[in-house]
C-alpha positions as CSV (number, residue, x, y, z in Angstrom):
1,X,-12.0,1.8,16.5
2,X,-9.4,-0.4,14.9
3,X,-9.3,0.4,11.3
4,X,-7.1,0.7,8.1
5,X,-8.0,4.4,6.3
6,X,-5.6,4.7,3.1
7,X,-5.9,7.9,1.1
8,X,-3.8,9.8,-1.7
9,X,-5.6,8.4,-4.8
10,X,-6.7,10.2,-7.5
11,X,-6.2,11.0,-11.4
12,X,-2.5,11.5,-12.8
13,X,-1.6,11.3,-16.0
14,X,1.2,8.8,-17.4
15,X,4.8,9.8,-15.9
16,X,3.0,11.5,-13.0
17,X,3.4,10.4,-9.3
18,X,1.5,9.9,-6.3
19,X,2.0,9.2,-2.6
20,X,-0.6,7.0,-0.9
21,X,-0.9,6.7,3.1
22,X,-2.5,4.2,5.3
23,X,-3.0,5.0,8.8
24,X,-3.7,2.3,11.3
25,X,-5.7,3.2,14.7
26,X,-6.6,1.2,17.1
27,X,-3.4,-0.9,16.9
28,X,0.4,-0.7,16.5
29,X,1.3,-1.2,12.9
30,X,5.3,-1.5,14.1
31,X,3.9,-5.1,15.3
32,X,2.7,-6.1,11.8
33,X,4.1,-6.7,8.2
34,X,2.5,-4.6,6.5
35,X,2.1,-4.0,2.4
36,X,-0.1,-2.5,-0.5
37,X,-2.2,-4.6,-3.4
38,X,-4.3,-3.6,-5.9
39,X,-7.0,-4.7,-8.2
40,X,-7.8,-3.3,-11.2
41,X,-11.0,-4.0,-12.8
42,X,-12.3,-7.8,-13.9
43,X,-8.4,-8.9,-12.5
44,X,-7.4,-10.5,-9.0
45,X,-6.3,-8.2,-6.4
46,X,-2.5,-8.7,-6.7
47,X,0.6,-7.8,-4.2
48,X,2.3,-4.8,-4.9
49,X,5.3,-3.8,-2.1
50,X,5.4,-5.2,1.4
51,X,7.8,-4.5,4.5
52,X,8.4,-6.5,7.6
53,X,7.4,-5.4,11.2
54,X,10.8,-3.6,11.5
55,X,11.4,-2.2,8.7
56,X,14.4,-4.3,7.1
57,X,12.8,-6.2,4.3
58,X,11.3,-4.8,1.8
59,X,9.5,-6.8,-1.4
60,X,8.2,-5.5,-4.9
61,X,6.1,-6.8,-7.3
62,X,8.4,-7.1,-10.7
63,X,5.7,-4.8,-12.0
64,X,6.8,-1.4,-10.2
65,X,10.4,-2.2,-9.3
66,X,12.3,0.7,-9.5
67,X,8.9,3.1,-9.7
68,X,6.9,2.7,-6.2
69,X,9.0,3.1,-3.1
70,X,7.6,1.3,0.4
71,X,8.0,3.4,4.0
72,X,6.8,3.0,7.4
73,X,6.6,5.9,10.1
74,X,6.4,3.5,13.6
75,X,5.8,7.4,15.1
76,X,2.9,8.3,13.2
77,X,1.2,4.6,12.5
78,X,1.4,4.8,9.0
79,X,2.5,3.2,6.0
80,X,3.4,5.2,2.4
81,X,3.7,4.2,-1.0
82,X,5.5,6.5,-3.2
83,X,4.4,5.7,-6.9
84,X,6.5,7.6,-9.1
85,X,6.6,7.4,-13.5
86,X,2.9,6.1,-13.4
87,X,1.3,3.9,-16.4
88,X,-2.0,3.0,-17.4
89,X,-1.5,-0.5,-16.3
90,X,-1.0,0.8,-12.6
91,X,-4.7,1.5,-12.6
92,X,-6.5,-0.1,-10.0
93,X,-7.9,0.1,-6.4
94,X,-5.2,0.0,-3.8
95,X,-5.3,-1.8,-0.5
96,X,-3.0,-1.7,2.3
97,X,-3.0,-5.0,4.8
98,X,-1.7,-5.4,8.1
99,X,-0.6,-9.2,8.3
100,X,0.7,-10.5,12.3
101,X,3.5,-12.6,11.9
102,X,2.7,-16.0,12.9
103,X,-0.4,-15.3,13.2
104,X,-0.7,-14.2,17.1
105,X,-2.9,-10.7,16.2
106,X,-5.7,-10.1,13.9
107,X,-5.1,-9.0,10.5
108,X,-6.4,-6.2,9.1
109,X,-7.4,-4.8,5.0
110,X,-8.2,-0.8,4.6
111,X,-11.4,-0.1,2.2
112,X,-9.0,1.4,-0.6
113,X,-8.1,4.2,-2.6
114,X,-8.1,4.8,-6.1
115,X,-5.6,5.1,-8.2
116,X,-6.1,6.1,-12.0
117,X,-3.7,6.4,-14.5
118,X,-5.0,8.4,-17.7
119,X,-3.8,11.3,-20.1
């Protein structure tokens, strides 16, 4: 079955951290760029942190810069985001997205995992 699964939401309190995983099955995510967005409630789901097929470019949304930290393991199929010194305002559902470049393989969105951010 080809599927995104992301996990490692929950409740943290501000300052906290968290680690969130997608793994991909079904497919190689080492042939996709690959990245996180969220959507927080009544807002438009929104990029977060994305990193090419192999691994060299990296983006962050001004938002987290310096706080979340992107990673790919090609061995296990999985992408991490490391969300450290939580706030509020990083509330939301988070996605991860397999995107083919150019366009030659199907792209893929996981169901999400929540994050909440609350003393």
């Amino acid at each position: 079955q080809v599927q995104l699964v992301e996990s490692g939401g929950g409740l943290v309190q501000p300052g906290g951290s968290l680690r969130l995983s997608c793994v991909a099955s079904g497919f190689r995510l080492d042939q996709y760029a690959i990245g996180w967005f969220r959507q927080a409630p009544g807002k438009a789901r929104e990029g977060v942190s994305c990193i090419s097929d192999r691994g060299g470019v990296t983006y962050y949304a001004d938002a987290v810069k310096g706080r979340f930290t992107i990673s790919r393991d090609s061995a296990e199929n999985t992408l991490f985001l490391q969300m450290d010194n939580l706030k509020p305002e990083d509330t939301a559902v988070y996605y991860c997205r397999a995107e083919s470049p150019g366009g030659v393989l199907p792209n893929y969105w996981g169901n999400g995992t929540q994050v909440t951010v609350s003393s």
